[in-house]
matplotlib code that plots the C-alpha trace (Angstrom):
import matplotlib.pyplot as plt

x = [57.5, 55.5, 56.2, 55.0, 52.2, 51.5, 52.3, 49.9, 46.8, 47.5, 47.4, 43.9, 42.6, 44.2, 42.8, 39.0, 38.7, 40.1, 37.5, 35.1, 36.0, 36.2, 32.5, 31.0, 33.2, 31.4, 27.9, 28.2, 29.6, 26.7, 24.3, 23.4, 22.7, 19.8, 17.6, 14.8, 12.5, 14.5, 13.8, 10.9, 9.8, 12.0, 10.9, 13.2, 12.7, 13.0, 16.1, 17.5, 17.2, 18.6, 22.0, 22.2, 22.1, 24.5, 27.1, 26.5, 27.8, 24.6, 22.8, 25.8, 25.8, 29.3, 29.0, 32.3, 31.1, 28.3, 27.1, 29.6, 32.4, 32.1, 30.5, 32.4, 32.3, 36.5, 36.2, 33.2, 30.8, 32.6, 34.9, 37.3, 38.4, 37.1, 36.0, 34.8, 35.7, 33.0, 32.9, 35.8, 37.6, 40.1, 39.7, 37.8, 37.6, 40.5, 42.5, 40.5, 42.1, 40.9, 42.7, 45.2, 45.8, 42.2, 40.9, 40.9, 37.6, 36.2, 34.8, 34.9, 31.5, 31.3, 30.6, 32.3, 30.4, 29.3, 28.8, 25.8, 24.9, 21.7, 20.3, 17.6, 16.5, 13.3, 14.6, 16.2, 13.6, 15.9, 18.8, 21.8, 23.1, 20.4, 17.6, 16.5, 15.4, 12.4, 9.4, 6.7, 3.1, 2.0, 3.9, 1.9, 5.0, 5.2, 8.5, 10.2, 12.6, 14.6, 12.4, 9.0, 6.1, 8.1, 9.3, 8.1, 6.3, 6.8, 9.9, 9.2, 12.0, 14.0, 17.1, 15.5, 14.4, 18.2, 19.1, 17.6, 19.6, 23.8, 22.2, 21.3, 24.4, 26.5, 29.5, 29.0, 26.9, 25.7, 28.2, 29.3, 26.9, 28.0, 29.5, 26.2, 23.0, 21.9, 23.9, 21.3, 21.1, 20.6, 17.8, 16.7, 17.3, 19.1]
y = [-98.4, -101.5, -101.2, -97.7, -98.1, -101.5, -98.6, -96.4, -98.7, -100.3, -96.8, -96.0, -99.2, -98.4, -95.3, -96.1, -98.9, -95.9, -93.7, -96.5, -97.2, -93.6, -92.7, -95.5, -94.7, -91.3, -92.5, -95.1, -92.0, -89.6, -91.9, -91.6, -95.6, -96.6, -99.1, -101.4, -98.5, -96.3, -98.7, -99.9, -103.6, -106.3, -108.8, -111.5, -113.0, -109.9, -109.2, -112.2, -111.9, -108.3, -109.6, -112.3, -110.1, -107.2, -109.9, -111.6, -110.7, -111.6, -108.8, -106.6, -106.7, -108.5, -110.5, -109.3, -106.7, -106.8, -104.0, -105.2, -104.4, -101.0, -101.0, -103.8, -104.7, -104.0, -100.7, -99.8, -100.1, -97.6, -98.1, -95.6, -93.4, -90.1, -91.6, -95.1, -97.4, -99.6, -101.9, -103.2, -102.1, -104.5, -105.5, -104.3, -101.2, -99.5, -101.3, -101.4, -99.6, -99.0, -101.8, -101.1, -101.7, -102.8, -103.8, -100.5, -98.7, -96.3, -93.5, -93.8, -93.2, -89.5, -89.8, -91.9, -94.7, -93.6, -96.0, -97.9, -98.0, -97.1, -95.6, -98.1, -96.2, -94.5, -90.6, -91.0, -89.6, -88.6, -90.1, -88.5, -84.9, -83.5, -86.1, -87.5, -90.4, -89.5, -89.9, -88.6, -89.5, -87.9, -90.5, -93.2, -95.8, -92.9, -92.1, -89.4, -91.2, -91.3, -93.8, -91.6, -93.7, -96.9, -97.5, -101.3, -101.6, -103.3, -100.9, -99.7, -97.2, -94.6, -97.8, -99.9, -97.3, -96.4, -99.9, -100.1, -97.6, -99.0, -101.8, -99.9, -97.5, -98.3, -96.7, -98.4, -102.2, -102.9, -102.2, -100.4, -100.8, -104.2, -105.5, -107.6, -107.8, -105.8, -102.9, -99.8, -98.9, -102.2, -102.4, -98.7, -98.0, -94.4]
z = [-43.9, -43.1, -39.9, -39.4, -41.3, -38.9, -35.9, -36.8, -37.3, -33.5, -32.3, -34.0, -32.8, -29.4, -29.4, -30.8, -28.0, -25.1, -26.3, -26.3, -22.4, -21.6, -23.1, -21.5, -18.3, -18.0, -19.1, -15.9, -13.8, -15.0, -14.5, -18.6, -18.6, -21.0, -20.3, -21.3, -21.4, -23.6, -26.4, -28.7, -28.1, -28.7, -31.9, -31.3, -35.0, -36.4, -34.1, -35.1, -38.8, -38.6, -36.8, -39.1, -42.4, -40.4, -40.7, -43.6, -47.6, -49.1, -49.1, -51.4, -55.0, -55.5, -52.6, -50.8, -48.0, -45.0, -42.9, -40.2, -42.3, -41.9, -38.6, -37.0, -33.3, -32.9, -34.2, -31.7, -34.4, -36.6, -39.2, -37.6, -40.8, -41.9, -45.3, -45.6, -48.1, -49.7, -52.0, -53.4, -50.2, -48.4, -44.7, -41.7, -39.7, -39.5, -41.3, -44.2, -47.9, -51.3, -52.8, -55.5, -59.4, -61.2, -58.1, -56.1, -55.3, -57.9, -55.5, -51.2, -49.5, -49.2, -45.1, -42.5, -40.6, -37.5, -34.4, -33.7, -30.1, -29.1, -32.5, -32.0, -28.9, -29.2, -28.8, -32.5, -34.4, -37.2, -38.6, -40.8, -40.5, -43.1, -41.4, -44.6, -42.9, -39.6, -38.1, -40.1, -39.4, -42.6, -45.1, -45.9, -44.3, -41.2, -42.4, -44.5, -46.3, -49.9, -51.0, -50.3, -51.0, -52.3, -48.8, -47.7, -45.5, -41.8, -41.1, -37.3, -36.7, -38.0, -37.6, -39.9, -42.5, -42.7, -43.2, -46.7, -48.6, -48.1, -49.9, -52.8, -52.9, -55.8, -53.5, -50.2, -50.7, -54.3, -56.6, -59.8, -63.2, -65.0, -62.3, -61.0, -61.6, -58.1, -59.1, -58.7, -62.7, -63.7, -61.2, -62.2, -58.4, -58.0]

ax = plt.figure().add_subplot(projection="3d")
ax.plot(x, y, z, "-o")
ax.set_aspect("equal")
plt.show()
């Protein structure tokens, strides 16, 4: 069984990194490249701080997951599974599982992760399938977002807006009530 099991995950990694090769493959062909242009100016402290935190455990409530977990570089920034597994989960990408006896997950995340590259770009206007998170010139941060109005400030894309709300998800970053003191109703965060 361990074996099969072992099989299996080689095969979805095998196949995540063909896809990977084959998308970029057809972008070359197709002449779909990005480039400088297609993005908003660099801020290399800002840029720096961001890829520090991505792979870093300090931002979730219990310590034990960073953004990278789910969106790791071997799994083409994906986590490769149709449901991820947050907090509490086991491992990266993949080959990540919900743990078992009183240590496995309470609930997955509801979505999967989807991959990274280029969301930064500045023709993403609107992020997640119901595009709770856009450009909006009329909110007072120039974003429609969960948070409305108590959205910090100095956020400059629709990337960054997006970046605040794993970190408050019970589910995916912070953890379950009691178990820390970031956990969202002990910060009377929903």
């Amino acid at each position: 069984m361990r074996n099969a099991k072992s099989c299996l995950s080689r095969r979805k990694l095998i196949a995540i990194t063909l896809v990977s090769f084959l998308s970029a493959t057809f972008c070359y062909a197709n002449k779909l490249l990005v480039t400088d242009d297609d993005f908003h100016e660099p801020h290399s402290a800002k840029e720096k701080l961001g890829q520090f935190l991505f792979f870093d455990k300090i931002l979730s409530g219990n310590k034990n997951i960073s953004c990278a977990t789910c969106h790791h570089p071997f799994a083409a920034t994906s986590d490769g599974i149709s449901l991820s597994v947050g907090e509490g989960g086991v491992g990266l990408g993949v080959f990540r599982n919900t743990g078992s006896g009183d240590a496995a997950i309470k609930e997955r995340v509801p979505r999967h992760s989807p991959h990274l590259f280029s969301l930064g770009a500045k023709e993403f206007t609107r992020l997640f399938y119901d595009g709770r998170v856009a450009v909006d010139s009329s909110q007072p941060s120039g974003f429609l977002s969960p948070a409305g109005d108590e959205l910090p400030s100095g956020l400059d894309n629709p990337l960054a807006v997006q970046a605040m709300f794993p970190v408050q998800s019970a589910v995916e970053m912070a953890g379950q009530s009691g178990e820390n003191s970031m956990t969202p109703s002990d910060r009377g965060v929903c």
